[in-house]
C-alpha positions in Angstrom: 0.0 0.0 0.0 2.8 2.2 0.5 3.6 1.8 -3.2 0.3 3.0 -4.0 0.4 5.7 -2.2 3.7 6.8 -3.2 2.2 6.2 -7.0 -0.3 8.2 -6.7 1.0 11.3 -4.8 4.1 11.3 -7.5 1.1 11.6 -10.0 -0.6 14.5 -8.3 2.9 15.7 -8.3 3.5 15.4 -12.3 0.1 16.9 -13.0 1.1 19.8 -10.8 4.3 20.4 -12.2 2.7 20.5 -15.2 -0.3 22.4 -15.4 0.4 24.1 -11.8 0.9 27.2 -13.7 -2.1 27.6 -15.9 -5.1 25.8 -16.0 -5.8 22.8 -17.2 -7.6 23.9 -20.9 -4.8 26.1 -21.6 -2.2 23.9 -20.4 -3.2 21.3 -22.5 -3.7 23.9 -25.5 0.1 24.6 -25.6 1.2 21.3 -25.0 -0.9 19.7 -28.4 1.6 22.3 -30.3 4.6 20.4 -30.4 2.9 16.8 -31.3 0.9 18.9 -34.2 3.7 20.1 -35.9 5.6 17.1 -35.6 2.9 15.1 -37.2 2.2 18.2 -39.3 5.7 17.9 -40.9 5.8 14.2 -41.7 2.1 14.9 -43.5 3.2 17.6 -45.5 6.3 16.2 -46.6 4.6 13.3 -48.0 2.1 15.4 -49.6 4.8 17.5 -51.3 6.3 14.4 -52.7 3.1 12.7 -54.2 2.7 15.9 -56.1 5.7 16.0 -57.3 6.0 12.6 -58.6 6.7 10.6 -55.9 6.1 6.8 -56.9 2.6 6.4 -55.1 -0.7 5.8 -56.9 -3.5 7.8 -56.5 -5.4 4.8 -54.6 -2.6 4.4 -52.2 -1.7 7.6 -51.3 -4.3 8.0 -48.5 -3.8 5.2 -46.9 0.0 6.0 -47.5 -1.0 9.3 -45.1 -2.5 7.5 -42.7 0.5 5.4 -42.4 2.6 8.5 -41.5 0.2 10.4 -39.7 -0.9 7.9 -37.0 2.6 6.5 -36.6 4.3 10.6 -36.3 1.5 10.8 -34.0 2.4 7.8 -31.7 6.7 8.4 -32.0 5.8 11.7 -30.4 3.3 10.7 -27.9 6.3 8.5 -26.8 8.6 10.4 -26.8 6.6 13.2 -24.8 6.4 10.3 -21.6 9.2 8.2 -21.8 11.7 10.7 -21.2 10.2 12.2 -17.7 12.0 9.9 -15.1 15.5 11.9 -16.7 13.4 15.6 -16.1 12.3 14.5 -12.9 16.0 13.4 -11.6 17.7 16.5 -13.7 15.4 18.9 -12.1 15.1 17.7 -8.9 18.9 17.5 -8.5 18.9 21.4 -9.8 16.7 22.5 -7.2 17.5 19.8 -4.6 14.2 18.2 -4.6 15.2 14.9 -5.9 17.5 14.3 -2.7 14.5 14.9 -0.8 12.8 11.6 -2.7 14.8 9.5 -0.7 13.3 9.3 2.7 13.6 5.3 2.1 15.2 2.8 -0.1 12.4 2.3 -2.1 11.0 5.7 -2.8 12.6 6.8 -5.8 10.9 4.6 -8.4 7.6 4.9 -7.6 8.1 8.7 -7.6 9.4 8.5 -11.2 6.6 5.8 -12.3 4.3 8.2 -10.7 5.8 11.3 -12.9 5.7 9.3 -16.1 2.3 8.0 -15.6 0.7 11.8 -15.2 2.8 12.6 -18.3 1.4 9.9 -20.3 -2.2 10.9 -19.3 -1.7 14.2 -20.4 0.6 13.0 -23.7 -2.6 11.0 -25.0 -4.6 13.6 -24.8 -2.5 15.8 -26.5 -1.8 13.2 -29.2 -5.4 12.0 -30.2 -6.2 16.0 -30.5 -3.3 16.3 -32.6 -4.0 13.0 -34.6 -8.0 14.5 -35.2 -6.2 18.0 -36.3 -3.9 16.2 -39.0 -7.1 14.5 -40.5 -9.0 17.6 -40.4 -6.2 19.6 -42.1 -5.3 17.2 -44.4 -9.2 17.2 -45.4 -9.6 20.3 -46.0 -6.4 21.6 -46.8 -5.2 18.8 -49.1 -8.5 17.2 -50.2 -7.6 14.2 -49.2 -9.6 11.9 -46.8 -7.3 9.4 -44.2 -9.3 6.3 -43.8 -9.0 5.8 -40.4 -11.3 3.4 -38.9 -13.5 4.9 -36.1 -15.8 2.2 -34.4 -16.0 1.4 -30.6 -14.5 -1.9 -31.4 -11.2 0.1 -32.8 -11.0 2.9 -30.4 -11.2 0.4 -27.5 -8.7 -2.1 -28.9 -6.7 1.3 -29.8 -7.1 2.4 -25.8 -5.6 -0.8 -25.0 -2.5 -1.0 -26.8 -1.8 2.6 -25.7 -2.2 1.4 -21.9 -0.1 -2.1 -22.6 2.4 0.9 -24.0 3.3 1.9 -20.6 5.5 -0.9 -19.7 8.2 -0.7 -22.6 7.8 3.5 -22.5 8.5 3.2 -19.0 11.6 0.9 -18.7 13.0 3.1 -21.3 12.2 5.9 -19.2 14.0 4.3 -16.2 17.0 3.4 -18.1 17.5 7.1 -19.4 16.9 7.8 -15.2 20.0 5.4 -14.7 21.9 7.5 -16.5 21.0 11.1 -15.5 21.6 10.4 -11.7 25.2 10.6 -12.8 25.2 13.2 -15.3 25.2 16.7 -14.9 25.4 18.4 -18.5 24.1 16.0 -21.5 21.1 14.7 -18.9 18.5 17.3 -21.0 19.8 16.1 -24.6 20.3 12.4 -24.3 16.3 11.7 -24.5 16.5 13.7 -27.8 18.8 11.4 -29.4 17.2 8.5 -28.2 14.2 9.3 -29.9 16.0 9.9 -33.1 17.1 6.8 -32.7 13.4 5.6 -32.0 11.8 7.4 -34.9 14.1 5.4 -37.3 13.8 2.1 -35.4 10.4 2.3 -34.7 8.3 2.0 -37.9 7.1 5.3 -37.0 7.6 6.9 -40.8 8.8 4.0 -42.9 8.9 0.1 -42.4 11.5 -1.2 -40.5 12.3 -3.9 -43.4 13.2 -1.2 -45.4 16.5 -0.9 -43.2 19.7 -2.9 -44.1 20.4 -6.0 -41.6 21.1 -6.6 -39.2 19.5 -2.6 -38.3 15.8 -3.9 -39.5 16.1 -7.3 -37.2 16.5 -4.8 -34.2 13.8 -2.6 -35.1 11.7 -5.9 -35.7 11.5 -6.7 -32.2 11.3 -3.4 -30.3 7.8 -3.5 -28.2 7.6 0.3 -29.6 7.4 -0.8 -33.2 4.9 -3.7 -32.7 3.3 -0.7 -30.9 2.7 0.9 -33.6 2.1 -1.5 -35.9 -0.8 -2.7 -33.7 -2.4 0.6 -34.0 -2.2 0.7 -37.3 -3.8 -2.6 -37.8 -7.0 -1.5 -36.0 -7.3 2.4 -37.0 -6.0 1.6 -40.6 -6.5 -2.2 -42.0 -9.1 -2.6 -39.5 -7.8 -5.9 -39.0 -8.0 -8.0 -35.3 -5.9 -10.8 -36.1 -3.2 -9.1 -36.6 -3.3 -6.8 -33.6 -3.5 -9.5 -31.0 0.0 -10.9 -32.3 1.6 -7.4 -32.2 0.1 -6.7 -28.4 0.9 -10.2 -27.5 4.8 -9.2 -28.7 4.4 -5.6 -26.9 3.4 -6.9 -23.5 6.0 -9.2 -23.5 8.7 -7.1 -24.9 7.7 -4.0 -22.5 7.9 -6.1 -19.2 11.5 -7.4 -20.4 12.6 -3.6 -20.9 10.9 -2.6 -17.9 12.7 -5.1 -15.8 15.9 -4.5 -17.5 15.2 -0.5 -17.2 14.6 -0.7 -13.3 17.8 -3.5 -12.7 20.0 -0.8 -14.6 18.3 1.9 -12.4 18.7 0.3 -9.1 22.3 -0.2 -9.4 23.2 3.1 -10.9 21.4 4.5 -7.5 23.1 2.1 -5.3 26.1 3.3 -6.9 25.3 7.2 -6.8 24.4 6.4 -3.0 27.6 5.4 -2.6 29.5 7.7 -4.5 27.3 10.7 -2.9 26.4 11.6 -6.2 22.6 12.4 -5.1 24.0 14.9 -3.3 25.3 16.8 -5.1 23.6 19.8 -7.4 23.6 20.5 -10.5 24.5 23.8 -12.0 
């Protein structure tokens, strides 16, 4: 029970951090800026390229957007959650908070779980209004109708994959934590890179078989590509099959990286115990 309550304070604690300062309408206003023009960029790109003679048919090129659309739309809501356990530690060391954490030996992950769970809450929301944004614009700007597929069946089984998410976004976000208890300069830009790194490896824009081996076998088995791919097989091919072998993959995959993600954290903060790293502040 201590867990749990530990959980859910850190949460109260994300959503304050983030919205503290505004309300909530706003807040989450500015915040669906950033995941619009990514997936803004990746739409118009395309576009620009089928008109000016990009190899795509007619027929295919919508469902060619939707491709893009709804996986720039995903890579970012990823990348918007999985990076807070390495905000929380960088600024909590800056302003001395994060010391504070450790009133026991087990506070510090549920603290960070706690952050990165309020941050995906908000990150969804944010997302789908970006996602409904890029199919209105590219509507009524380019004349060109996505065919995603909106049912209840497809926007539960959607809801589901984003929550079976969590595990794999998380570990990743506690391996980027093992790192940033130690670092004290490249702690803000490392997430950036890794999510380079995540856009290519993904699926997010383009296959993954497209890639040379052994580049494609790696991408093949991340839990964030069969993510995606298992939103796209309900909200685009409106296939089921399909989508119960890539969240089958995920769930597995995500509790191996979260497990992996909180041994590697665990030690590095054993170490930084040691080491009196957590005492020291940033500048």
């Amino acid at each position: 029970m201590s867990y749990v309550r530990s959980l859910i304070a850190s949460i109260r604690v994300g959503w304050a951090r983030d919205f503290g300062w505004t309300n909530p309408i706003l807040g989450f206003s500015l915040k669906t800026i950033a995941p619009i023009a990514s997936t803004m960029t990746a739409l118009t790109i395309l576009y620009i390229g089928f008109r000016n003679g990009a190899s795509i048919t007619p027929d295919n090129f919508p469902s060619q957007l939707g491709f893009i659309v709804i996986g720039a739309t995903l890579y970012a809501h990823i990348s918007a959650y999985s990076w807070v356990p390495t905000l929380a530690i960088a600024e909590g060391k800056w302003t001395f908070v994060f010391p504070q954490v450790y009133v026991s030996t087990r506070s510090s992950p549920p603290y960070l779980a706690g952050r990165c769970l309020a941050s995906f809450a908000s990150s969804t929301v944010t997302s789908m209004a970006s996602l409904a944004v890029a199919v209105g614009i590219s509507l009524f700007l380019f004349g060109v109708a996505i065919p995603l597929v909106v049912t209840p069946l497809s926007i539960f089984l959607f809801g589901v994959a984003l929550i079976v998410n969590i595990f794999a976004s998380m570990g990743l976000g506690f391996l980027l934590g093992a790192y940033a208890i130690f670092a004290s300069k490249f702690e803000w830009a490392l997430p950036t890179y890794v999510s380079g790194i995540l856009m290519v490896f993904s699926g997010a824009l383009f296959p993954v078989t497209s890639l040379p081996r052994p580049f494609s076998d790696i991408g093949d088995v991340l839990p964030f590509t069969e993510f995606i791919r298992a939103s796209r097989a309900v909200l685009l091919y409106d296939t089921v099959g399909p989508y119960f072998y890539y969240l089958g993959l995920r769930f597995l995959g995500g509790l191996v990286l979260l497990a992996i993600g909180l041994l590697a954290f665990k030690y590095s903060e054993k170490r930084a115990r040691r080491l009196g790293v957590l005492d020291r502040k940033v500048v």
